[in-house]
mmCIF file of the C-alpha atoms, coordinates in Angstrom:
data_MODEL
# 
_entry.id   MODEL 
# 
loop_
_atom_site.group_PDB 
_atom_site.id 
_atom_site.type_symbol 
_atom_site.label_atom_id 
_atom_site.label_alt_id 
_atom_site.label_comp_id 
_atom_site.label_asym_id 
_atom_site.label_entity_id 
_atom_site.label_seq_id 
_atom_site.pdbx_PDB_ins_code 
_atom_site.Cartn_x 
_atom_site.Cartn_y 
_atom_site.Cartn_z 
_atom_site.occupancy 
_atom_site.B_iso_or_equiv 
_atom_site.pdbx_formal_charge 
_atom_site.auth_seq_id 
_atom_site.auth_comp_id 
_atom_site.auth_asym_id 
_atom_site.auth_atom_id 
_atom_site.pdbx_PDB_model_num 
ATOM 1   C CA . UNK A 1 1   ? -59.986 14.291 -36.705 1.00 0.00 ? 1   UNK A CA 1 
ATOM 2   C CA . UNK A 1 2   ? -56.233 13.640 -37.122 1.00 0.00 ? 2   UNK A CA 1 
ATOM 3   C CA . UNK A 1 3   ? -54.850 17.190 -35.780 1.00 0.00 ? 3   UNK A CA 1 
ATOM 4   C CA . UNK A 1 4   ? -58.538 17.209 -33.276 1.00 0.00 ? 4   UNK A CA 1 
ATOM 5   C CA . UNK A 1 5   ? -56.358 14.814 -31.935 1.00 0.00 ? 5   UNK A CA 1 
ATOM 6   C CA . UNK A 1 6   ? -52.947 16.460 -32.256 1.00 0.00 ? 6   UNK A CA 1 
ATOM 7   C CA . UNK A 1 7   ? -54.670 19.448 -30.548 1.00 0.00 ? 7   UNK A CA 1 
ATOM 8   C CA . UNK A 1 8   ? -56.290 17.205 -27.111 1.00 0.00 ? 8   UNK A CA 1 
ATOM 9   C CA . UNK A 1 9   ? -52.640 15.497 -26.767 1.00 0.00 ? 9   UNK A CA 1 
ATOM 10  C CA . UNK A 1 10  ? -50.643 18.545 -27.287 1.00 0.00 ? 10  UNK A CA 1 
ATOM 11  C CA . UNK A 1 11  ? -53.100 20.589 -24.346 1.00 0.00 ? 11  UNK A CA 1 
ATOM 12  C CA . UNK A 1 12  ? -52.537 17.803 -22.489 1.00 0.00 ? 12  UNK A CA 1 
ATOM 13  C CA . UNK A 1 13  ? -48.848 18.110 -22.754 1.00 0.00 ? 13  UNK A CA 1 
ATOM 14  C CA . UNK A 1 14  ? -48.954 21.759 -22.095 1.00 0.00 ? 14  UNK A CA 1 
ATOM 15  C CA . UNK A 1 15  ? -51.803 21.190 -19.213 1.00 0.00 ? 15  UNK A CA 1 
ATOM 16  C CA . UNK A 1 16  ? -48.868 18.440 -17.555 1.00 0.00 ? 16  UNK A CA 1 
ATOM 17  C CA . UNK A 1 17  ? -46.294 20.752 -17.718 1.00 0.00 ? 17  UNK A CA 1 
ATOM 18  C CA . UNK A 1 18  ? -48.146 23.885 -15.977 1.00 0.00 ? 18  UNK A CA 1 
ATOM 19  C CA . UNK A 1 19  ? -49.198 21.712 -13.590 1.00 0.00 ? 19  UNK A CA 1 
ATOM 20  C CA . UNK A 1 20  ? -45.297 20.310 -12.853 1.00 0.00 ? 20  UNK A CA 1 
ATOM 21  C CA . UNK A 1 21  ? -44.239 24.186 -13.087 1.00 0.00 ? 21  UNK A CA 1 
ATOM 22  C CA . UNK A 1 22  ? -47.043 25.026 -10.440 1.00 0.00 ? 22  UNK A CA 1 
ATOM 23  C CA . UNK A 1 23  ? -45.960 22.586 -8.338  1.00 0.00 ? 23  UNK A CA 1 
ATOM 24  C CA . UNK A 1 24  ? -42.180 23.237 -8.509  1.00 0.00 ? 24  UNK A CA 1 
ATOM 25  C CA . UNK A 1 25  ? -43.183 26.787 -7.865  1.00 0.00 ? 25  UNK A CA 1 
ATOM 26  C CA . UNK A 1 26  ? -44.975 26.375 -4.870  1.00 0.00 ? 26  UNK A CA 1 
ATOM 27  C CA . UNK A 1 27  ? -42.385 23.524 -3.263  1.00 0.00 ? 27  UNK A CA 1 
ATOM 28  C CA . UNK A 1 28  ? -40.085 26.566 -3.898  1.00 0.00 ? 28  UNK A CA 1 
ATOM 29  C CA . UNK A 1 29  ? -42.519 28.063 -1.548  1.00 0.00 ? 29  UNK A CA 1 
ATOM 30  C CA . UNK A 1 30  ? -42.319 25.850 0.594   1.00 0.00 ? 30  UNK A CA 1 
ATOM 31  C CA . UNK A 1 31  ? -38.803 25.345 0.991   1.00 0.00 ? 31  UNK A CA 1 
ATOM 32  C CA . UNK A 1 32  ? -38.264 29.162 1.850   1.00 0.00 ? 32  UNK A CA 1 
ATOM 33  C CA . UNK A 1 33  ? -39.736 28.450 5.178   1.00 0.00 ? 33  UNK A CA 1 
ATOM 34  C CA . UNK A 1 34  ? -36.555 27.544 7.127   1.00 0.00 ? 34  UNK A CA 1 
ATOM 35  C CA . UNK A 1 35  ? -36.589 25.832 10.181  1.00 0.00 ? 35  UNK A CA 1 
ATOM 36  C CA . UNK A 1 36  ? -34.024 27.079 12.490  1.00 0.00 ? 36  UNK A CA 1 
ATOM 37  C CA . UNK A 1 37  ? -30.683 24.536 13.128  1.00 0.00 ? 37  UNK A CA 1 
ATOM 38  C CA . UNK A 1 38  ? -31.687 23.175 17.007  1.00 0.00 ? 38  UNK A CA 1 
ATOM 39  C CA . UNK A 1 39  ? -28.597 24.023 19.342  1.00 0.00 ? 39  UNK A CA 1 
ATOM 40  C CA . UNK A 1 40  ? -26.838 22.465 22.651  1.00 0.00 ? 40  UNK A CA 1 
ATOM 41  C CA . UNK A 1 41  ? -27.460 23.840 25.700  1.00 0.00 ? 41  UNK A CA 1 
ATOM 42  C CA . UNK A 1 42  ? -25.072 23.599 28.545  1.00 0.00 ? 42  UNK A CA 1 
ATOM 43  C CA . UNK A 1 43  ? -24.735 21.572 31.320  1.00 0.00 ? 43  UNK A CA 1 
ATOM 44  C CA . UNK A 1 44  ? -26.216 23.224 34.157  1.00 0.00 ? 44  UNK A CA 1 
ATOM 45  C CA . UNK A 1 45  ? -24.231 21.327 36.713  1.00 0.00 ? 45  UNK A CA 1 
ATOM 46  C CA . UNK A 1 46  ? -21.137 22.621 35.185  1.00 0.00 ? 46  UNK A CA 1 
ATOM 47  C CA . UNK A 1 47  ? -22.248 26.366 33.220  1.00 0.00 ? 47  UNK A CA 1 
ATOM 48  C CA . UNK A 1 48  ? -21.397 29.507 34.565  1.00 0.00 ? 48  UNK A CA 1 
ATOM 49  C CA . UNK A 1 49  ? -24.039 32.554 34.761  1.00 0.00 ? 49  UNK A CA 1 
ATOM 50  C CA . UNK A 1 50  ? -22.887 34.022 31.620  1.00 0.00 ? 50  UNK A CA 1 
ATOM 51  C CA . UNK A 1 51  ? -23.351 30.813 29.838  1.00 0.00 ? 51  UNK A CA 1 
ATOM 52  C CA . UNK A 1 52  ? -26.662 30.200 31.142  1.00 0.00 ? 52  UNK A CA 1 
ATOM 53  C CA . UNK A 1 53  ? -27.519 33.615 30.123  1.00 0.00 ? 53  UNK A CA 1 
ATOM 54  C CA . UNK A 1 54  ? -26.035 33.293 27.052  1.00 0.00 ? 54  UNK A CA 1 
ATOM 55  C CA . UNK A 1 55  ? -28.344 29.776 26.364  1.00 0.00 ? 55  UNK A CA 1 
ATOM 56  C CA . UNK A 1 56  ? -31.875 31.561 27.765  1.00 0.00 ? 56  UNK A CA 1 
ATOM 57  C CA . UNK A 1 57  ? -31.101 34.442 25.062  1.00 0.00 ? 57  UNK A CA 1 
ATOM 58  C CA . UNK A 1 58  ? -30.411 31.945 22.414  1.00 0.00 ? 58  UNK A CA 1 
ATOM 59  C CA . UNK A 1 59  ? -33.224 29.727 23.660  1.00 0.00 ? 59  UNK A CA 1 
ATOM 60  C CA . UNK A 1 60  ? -35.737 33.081 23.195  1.00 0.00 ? 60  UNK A CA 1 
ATOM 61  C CA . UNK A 1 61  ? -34.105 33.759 19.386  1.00 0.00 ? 61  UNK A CA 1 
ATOM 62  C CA . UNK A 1 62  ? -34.894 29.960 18.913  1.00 0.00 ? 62  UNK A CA 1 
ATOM 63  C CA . UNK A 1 63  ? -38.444 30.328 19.838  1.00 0.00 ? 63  UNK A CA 1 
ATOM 64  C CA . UNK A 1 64  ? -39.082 33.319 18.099  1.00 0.00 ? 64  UNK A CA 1 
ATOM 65  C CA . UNK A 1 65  ? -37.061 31.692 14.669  1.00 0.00 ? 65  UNK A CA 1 
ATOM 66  C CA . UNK A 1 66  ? -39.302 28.782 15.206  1.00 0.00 ? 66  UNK A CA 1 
ATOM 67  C CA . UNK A 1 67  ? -42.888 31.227 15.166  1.00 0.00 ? 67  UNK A CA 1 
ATOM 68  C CA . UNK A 1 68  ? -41.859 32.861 12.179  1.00 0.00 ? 68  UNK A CA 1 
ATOM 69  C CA . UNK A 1 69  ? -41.271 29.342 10.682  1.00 0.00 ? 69  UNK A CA 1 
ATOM 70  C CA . UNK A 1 70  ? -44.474 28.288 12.193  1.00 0.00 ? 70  UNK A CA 1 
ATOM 71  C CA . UNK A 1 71  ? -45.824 31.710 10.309  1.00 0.00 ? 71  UNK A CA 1 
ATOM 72  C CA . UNK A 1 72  ? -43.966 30.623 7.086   1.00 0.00 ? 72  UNK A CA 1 
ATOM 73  C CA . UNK A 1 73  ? -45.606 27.648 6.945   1.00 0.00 ? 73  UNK A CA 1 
ATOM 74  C CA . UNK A 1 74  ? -48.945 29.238 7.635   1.00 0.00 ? 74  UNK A CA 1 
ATOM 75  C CA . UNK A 1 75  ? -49.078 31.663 5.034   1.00 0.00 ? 75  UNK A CA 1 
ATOM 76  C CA . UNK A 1 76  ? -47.571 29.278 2.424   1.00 0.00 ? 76  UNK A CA 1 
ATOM 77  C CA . UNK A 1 77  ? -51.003 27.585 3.106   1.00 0.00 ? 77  UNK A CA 1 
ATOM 78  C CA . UNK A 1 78  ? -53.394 30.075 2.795   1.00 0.00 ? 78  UNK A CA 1 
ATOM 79  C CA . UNK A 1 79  ? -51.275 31.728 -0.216  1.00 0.00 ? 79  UNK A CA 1 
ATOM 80  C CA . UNK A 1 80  ? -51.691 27.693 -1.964  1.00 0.00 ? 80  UNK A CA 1 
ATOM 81  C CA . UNK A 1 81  ? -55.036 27.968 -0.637  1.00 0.00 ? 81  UNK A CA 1 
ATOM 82  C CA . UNK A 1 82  ? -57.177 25.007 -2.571  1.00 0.00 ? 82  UNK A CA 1 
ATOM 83  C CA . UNK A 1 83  ? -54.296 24.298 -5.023  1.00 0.00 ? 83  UNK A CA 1 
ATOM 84  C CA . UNK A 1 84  ? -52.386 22.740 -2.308  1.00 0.00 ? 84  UNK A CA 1 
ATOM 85  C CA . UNK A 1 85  ? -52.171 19.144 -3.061  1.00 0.00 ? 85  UNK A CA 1 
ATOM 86  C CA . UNK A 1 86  ? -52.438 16.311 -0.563  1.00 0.00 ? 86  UNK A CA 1 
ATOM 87  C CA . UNK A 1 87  ? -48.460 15.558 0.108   1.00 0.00 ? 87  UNK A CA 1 
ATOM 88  C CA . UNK A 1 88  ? -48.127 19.652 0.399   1.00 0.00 ? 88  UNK A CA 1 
ATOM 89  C CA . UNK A 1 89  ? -50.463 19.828 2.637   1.00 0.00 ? 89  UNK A CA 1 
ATOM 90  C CA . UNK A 1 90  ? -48.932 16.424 5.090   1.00 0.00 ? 90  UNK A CA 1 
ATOM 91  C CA . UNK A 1 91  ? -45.958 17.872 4.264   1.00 0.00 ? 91  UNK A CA 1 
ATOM 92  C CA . UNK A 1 92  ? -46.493 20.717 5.758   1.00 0.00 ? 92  UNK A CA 1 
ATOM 93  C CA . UNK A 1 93  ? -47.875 19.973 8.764   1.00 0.00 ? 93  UNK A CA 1 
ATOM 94  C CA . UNK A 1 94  ? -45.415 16.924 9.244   1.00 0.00 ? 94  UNK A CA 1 
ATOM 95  C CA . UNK A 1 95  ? -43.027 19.834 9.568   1.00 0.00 ? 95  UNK A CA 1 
ATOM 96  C CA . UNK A 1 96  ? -45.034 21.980 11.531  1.00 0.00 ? 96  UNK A CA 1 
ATOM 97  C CA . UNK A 1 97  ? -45.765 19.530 14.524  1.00 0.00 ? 97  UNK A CA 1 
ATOM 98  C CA . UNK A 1 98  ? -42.466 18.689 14.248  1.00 0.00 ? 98  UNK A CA 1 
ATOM 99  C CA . UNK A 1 99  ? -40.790 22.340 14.727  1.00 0.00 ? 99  UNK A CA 1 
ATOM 100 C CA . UNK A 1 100 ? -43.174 22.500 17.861  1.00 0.00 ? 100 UNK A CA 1 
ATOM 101 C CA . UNK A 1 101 ? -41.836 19.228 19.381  1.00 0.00 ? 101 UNK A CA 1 
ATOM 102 C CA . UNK A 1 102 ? -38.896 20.450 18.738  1.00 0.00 ? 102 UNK A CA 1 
ATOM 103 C CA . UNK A 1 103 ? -39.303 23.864 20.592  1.00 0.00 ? 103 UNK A CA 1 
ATOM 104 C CA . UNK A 1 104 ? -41.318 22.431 23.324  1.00 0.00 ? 104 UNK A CA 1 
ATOM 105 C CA . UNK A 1 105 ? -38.212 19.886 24.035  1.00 0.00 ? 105 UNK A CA 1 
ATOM 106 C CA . UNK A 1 106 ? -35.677 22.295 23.670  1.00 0.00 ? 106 UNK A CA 1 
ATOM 107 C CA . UNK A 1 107 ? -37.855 24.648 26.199  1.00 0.00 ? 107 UNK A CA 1 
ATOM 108 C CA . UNK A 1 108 ? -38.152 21.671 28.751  1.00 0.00 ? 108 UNK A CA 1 
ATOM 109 C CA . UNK A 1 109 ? -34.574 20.757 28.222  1.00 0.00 ? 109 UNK A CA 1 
ATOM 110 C CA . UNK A 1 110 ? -33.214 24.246 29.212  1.00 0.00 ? 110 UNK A CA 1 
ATOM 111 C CA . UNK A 1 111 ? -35.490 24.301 32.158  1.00 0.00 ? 111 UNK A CA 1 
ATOM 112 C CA . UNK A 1 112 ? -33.946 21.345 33.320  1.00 0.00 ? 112 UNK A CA 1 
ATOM 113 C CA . UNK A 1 113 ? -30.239 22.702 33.101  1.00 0.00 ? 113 UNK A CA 1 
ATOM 114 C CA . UNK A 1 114 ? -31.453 25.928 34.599  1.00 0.00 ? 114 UNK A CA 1 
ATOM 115 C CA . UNK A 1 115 ? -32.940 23.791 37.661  1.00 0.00 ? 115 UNK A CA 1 
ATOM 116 C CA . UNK A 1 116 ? -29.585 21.703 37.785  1.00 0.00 ? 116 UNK A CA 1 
ATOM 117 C CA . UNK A 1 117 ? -27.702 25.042 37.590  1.00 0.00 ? 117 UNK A CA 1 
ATOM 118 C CA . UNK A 1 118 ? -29.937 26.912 40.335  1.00 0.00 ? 118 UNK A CA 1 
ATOM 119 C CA . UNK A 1 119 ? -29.462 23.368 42.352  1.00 0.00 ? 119 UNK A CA 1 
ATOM 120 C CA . UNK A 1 120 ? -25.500 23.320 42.167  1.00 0.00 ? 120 UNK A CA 1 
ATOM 121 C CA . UNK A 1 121 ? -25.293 26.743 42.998  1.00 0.00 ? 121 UNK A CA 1 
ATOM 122 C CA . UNK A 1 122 ? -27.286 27.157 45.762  1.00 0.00 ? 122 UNK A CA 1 
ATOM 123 C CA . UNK A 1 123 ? -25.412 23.714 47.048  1.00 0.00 ? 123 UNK A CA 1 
ATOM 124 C CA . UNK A 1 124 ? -21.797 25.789 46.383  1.00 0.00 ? 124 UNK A CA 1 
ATOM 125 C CA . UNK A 1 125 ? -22.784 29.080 47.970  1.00 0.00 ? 125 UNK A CA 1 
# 
């Protein structure tokens, strides 16, 4: 009975510690799926075309970093699949909503500077 025992506490050991490793393992995962750094646009009131130009190409690489982030976070899902635990899962879709916020902002923001831009150009020329 004694090592009957022994043997149910020392499974339950090993059981505890494949479940930590799992876990560590997939919050690696997880943390592979980088969120690209959010950047400054310029003023529109003040840019110049090339800097405006510059901002809608970096403003298109954002989006598209963002998607594959999006994807990231996506796959990292499915490849969990029912092992994904509860704070994974509102984890991960704390930081996906969040990444689209972000993207939708950024999107409205540079439309705004391009308007302002457009505006104080059309007012100079």
């Amino acid at each position: 009975m004694r090592y009957l025992k022994f043997g149910i506490l020392a499974l339950a050991v090993l059981m505890s510690s494949w479940v930590k490793a799992q876990s560590a393992e997939q919050n690696a995962e997880l943390a592979e799926c980088v969120e690209p750094d959010m950047m400054l646009l310029p003023e529109g009131s003040k840019a110049s075309s090339d800097e405006m130009l510059a901002a809608q190409v970096a403003v298109n690489r954002y989006i598209s970093d963002t998607k594959n982030f999006l994807s990231c976070l996506l796959a990292y899902e499915k490849t969990i699949g029912d092992a994904l635990t509860y704070e994974q899962k509102k984890s991960s879709i704390t930081r996906y909503n969040l990444a689209v916020a972000r993207m939708e902002r950024l999107v409205e923001s540079y439309n705004k500077q391009l308007r302002t831009y457009q505006q104080s150009h059309n007012e100079a020329g």
